[in-house]
C-alpha positions in Angstrom: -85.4 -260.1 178.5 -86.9 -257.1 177.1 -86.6 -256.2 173.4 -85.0 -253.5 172.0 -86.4 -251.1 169.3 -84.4 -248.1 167.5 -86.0 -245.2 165.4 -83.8 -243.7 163.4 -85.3 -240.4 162.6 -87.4 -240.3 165.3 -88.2 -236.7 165.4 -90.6 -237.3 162.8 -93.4 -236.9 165.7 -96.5 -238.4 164.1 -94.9 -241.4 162.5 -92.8 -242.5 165.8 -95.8 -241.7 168.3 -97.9 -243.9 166.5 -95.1 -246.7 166.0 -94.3 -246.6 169.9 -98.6 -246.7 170.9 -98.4 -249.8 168.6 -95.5 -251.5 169.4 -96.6 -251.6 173.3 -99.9 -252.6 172.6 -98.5 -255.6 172.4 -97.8 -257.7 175.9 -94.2 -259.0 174.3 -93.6 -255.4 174.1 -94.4 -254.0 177.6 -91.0 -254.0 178.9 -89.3 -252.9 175.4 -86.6 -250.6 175.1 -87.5 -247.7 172.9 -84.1 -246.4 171.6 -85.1 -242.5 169.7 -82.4 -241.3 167.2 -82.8 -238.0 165.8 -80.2 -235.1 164.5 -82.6 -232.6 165.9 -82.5 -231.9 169.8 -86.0 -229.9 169.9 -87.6 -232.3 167.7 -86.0 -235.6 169.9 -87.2 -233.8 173.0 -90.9 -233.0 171.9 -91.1 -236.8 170.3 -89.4 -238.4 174.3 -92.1 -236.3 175.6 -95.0 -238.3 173.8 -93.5 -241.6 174.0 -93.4 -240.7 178.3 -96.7 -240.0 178.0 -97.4 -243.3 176.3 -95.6 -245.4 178.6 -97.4 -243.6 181.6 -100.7 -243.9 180.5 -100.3 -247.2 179.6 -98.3 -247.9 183.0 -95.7 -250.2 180.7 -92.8 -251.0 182.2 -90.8 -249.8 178.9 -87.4 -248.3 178.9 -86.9 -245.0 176.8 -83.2 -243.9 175.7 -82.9 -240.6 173.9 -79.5 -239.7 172.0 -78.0 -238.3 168.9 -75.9 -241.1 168.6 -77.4 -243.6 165.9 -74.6 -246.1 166.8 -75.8 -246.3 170.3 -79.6 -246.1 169.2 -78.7 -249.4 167.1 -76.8 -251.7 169.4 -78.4 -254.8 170.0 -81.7 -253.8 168.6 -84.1 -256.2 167.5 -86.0 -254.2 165.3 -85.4 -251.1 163.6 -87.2 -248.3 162.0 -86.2 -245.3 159.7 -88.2 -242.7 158.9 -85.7 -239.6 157.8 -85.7 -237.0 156.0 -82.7 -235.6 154.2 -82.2 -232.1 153.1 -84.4 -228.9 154.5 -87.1 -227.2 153.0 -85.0 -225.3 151.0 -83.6 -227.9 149.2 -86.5 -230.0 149.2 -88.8 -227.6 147.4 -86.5 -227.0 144.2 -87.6 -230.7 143.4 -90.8 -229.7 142.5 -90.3 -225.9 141.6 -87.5 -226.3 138.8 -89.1 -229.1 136.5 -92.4 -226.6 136.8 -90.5 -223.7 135.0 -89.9 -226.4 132.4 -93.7 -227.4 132.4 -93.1 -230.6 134.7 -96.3 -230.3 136.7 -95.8 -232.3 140.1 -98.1 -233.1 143.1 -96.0 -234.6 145.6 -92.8 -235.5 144.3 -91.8 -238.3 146.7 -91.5 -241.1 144.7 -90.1 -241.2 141.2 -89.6 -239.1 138.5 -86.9 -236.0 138.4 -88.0 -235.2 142.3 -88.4 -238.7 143.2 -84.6 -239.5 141.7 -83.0 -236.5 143.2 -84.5 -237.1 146.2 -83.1 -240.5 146.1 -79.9 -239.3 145.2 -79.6 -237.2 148.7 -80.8 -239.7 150.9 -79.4 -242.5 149.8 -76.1 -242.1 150.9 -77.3 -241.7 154.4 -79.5 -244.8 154.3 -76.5 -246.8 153.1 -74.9 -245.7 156.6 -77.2 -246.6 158.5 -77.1 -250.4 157.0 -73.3 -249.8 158.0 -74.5 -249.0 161.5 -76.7 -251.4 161.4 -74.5 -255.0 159.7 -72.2 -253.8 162.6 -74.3 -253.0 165.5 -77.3 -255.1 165.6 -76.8 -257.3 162.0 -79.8 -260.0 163.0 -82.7 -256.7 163.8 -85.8 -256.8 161.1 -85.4 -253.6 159.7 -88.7 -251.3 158.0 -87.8 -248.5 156.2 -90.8 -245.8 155.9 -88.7 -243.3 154.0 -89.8 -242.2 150.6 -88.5 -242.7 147.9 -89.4 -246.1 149.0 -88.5 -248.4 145.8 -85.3 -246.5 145.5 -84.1 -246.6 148.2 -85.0 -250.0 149.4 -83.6 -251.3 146.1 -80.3 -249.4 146.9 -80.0 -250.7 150.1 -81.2 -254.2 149.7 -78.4 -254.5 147.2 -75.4 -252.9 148.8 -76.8 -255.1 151.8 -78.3 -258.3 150.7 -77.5 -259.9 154.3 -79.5 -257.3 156.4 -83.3 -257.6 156.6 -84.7 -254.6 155.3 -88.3 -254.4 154.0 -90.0 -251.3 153.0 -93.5 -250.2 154.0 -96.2 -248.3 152.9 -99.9 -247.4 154.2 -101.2 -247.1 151.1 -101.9 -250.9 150.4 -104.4 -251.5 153.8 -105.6 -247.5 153.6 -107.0 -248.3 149.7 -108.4 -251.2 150.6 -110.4 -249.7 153.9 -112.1 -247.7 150.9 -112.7 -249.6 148.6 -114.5 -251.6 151.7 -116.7 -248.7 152.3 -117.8 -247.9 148.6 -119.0 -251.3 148.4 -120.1 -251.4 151.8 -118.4 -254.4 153.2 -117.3 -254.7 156.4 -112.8 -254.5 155.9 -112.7 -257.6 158.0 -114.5 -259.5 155.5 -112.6 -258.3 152.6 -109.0 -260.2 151.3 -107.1 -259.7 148.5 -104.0 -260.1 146.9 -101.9 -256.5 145.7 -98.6 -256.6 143.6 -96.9 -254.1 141.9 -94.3 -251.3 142.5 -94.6 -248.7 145.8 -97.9 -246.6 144.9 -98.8 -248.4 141.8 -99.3 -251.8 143.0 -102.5 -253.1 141.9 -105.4 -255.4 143.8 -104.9 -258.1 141.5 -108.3 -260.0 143.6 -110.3 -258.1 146.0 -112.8 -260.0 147.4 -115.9 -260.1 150.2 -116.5 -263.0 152.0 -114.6 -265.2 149.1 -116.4 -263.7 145.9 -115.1 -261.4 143.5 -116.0 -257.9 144.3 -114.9 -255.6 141.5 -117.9 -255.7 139.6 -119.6 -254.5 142.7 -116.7 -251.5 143.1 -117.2 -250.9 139.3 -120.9 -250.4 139.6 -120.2 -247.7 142.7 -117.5 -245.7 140.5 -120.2 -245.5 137.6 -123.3 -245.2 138.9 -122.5 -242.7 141.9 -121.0 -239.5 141.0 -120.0 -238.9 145.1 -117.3 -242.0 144.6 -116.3 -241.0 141.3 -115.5 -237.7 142.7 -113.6 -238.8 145.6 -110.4 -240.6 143.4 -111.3 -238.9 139.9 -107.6 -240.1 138.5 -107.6 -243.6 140.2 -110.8 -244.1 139.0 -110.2 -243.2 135.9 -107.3 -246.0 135.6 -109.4 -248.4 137.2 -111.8 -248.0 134.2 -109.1 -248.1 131.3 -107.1 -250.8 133.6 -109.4 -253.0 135.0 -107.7 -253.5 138.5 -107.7 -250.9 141.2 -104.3 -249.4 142.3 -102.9 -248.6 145.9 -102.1 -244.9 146.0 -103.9 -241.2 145.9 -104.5 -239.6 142.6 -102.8 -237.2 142.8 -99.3 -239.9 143.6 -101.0 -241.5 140.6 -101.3 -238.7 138.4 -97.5 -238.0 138.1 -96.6 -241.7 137.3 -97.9 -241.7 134.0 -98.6 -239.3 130.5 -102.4 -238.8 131.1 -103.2 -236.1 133.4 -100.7 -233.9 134.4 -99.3 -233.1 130.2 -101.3 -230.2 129.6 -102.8 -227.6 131.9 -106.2 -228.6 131.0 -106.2 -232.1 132.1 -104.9 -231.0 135.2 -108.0 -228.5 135.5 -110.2 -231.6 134.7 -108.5 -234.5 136.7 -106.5 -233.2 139.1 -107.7 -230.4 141.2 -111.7 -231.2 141.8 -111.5 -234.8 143.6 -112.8 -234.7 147.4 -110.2 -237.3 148.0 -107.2 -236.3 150.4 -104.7 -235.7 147.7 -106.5 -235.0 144.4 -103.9 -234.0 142.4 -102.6 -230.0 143.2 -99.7 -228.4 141.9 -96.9 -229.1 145.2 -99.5 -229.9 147.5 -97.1 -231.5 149.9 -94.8 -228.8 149.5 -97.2 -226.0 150.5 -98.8 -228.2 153.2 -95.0 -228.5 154.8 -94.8 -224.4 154.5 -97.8 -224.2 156.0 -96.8 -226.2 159.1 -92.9 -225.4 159.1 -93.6 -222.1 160.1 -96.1 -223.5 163.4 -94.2 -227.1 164.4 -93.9 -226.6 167.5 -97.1 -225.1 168.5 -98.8 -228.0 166.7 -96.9 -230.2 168.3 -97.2 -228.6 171.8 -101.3 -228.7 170.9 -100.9 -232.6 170.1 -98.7 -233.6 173.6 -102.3 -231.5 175.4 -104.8 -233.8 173.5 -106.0 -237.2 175.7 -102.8 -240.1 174.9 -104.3 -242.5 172.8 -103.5 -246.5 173.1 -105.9 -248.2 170.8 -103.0 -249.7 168.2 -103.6 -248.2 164.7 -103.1 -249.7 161.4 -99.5 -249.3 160.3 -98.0 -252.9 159.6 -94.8 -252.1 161.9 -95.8 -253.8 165.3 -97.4 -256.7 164.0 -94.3 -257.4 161.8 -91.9 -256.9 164.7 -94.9 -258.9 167.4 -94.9 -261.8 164.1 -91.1 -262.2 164.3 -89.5 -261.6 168.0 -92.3 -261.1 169.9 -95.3 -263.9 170.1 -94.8 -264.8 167.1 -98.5 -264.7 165.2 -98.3 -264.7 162.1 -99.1 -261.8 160.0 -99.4 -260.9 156.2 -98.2 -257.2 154.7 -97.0 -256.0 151.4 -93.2 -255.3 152.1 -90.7 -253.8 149.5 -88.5 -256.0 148.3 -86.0 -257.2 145.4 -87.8 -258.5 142.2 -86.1 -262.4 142.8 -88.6 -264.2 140.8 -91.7 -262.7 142.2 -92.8 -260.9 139.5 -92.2 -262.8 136.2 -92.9 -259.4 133.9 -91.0 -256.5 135.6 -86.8 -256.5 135.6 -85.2 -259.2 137.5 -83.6 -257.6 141.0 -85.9 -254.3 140.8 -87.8 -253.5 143.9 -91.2 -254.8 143.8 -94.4 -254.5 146.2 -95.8 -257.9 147.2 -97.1 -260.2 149.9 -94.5 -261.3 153.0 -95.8 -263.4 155.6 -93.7 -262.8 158.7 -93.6 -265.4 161.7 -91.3 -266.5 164.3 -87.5 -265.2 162.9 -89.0 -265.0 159.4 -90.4 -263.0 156.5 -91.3 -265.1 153.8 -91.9 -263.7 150.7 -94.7 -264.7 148.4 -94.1 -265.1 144.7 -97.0 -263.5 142.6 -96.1 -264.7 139.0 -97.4 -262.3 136.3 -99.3 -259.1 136.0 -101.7 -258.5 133.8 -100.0 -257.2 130.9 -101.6 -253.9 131.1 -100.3 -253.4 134.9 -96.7 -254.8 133.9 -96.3 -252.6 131.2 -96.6 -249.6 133.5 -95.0 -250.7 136.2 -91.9 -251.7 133.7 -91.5 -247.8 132.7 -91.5 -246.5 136.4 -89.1 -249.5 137.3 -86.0 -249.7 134.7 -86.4 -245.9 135.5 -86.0 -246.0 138.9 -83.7 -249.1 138.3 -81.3 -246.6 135.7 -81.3 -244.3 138.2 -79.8 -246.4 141.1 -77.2 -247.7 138.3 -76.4 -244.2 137.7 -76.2 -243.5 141.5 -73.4 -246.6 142.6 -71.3 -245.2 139.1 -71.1 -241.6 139.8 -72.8 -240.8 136.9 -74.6 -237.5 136.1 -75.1 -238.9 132.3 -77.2 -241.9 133.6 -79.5 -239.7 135.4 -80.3 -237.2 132.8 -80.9 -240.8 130.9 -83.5 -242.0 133.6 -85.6 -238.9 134.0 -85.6 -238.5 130.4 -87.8 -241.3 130.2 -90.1 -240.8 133.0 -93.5 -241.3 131.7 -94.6 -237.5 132.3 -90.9 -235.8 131.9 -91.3 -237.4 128.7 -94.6 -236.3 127.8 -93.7 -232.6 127.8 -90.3 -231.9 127.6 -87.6 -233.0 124.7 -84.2 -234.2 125.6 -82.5 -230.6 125.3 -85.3 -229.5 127.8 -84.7 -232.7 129.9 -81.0 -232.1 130.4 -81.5 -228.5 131.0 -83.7 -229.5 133.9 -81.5 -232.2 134.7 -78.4 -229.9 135.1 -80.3 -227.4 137.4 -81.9 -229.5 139.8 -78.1 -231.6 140.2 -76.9 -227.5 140.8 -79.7 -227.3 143.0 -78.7 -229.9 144.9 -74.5 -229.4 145.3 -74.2 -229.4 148.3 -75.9 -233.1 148.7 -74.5 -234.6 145.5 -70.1 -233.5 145.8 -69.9 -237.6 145.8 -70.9 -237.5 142.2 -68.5 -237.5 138.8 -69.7 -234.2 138.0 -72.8 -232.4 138.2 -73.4 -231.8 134.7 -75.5 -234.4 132.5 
């Protein structure tokens, strides 16, 4: 009998087509049942389109099932993925536009810090429905979250749902790697290593090629040639006070921490020259999103003319799903999960980044032990944040919020308290509509 795969959020075209062109690239997969959930009819019709063309140029014998109904999407499924996004532009731009009148510089905003909370704090609510849907609809599925903020929200759910089996992933971990392959000039097949952490600042804790240790040889390329220096200016720059390389852009990286985004200067210096994809820019995902808001559908239209592609990508989804319910080969990732004695030095029941091995009806996860003390003091700001803010979110409480942003690493680094709560209390106005659930909206 065929399996049975749900996207929730499936409108989110490039994610889902990619998913799909993995997922039957596998022969347990063929005969699947693709079940698309989206709120938004053009953007469910546009994403049915690609994953027809898929199927056809494939020739699988897959079954497709379109609906707005995420209970109907879910039942039975074997595997589930999420990739939502909650709250329009509108909403989604005052993240990153009020903490800059106060000085809060921010590149993306995705992941922690005063956007990253308050973007947590309007999506998680829907993500805990979903788990409803899904402990009643289809309790046994492996579910892989893709939604940002990822440690936030995986933490949120993994505790208000310990029985479900909800991992979180990220591309960052294999996508880091394949360059740090390429500076060094190693083929990636020949490269393992072992990466721990929390989402975006997990750290390669060994990289090697072919068995040896190759960060001496990735030290000599970010020294000695200007062209790789250039390309991850503030990742390199932590690699060299740090000593282990970490998983995510620099510009992701430069809001995490008090040392390039404080002054306008260090922005100039750090932020804004790399040849990398993400440098560091001032709301780059938030212009990039205007940009292409306003021409969605003729991109997409221009995308469902190109050539269907069916070579399987990189994304860890399929072989997670093809590792546990379909032929069951085992395969490695770094999944998101609850800090259960994985990582001795970061708070017990945060979410952490680390190994899982997933095989037939299984993902085991791999205990690390301790990080370097350098890594796990970092991480431990970003996580008792995030950790203060999901305590504040199950209580209600405004207060607790104000409390965790205050002591994000670059909040912290340029505002004082009376500043903090001012932003605090116009991003939670900001956000009314989204956050009624809440005690009050004032900190």
């Amino acid at each position: 009998m065929g399996k049975k795969i749900a996207f929730i959020g499936a409108g989110s075209f490039g994610f889902t087509r990619g998913l799909v062109r993995d997922i039957l690239s596998f022969p347990a997969f063929r005969d699947a049942t693709l079940a698309l959930m989206d709120i938004d009819a053009e953007k469910l019709g546009f994403v049915r389109t690609a994953v027809e063309q898929i199927v056809e140029a494939g020739k699988y014998p897959a079954k497709i099932e379109a609906t707005f109904d995420r209970r109907e999407a879910l039942k039975d499924a074997d595997g589930v993925v999420i990739t939502i996004l909650q709250g329009g532009f509108p909403v989604f731009r005052t993240d990153i536009e009020i903490p800059k009148k106060y000085n809060v510089d921010i590149n993306v905003g995705d992941t922690r810090g005063p956007s990253g909370i308050f973007r947590t704090l309007r999506t998680l609510p829907v993500m805990l429905d979903i788990c409803k849907d899904i402990r009643e609809c289809c309790p046994n599925a492996i579910v892989l979250n893709y939604t940002n903020p990822m440690a936030m929200l995986c933490r949120g759910m993994q505790s208000a749902y310990p029985e479900l089996r909800i991992t979180g992933l990220c591309h960052s971990v294999q996508g880091t790697a394949g360059m740090l392959a390429k500076w060094i000039g190693a083929p990636v097949e020949e490269i393992t290593y072992t990466c721990a952490g929390i989402n975006h600042q997990a750290f390669y804790l060994e990289y090697k090629w072919n068995g040896k240790d190759a960060y001496p040889l990735i030290r000599e390329a970010i020294t000695a040639r200007k062209e790789v220096y250039n390309e991850e200016i503030v990742r390199n720059e932590m690699f060299l006070a740090l000593d282990y390389y970490v998983t995510e852009s620099s510009g992701h990286n430069s809001e995490y921490n008090a040392w390039f985004r404080k002054r306008p200067d260090l922005i100039e210096k750090y932020c804004m020259h790399g040849t990398g994809w993400n440098p560091g820019e001032y709301a780059y995902i938030v212009k990039n999103y205007e940009e292409r808001q306003a021409r969605w559908k003729e991109l997409t239209q221009e995308e469902l003319a190109k050539p269907v592609e069916l070579a399987r990508g990189n994304e860890y989804a399929s072989n997670i799903f093809n590792a546990v319910f379909g032929d069951n080969t085992r395969y490695e990732f770094n999944g998101n999960v609850r800090n259960f004695n994985l990582i001795d030095n970061l708070p017990h029941g945060c979410c952490v980044e680390v190994p899982v091995a997933a095989s037939r009806d299984e993902l085991r996860i791999c205990r690390v032990g301790a990080l370097p003390p350098q890594l796990a003091l970092l991480n431990n700001i970003s996580a008792r944040c995030e950790e203060l803010a999901i305590e504040g979110f199950f209580a209600k409480d405004p207060h607790m919020i104000f409390q965790a942003v205050m002591f994000d690493p670059l909040t912290s680094a340029v505002l004082s308290l009376a500043e903090t709560r001012a932003m605090v209390n116009e991003m939670f106005e900001a956000n009314r509509d989204y956050l009624g659930y809440f005690n009050s909206l004032k900190a």
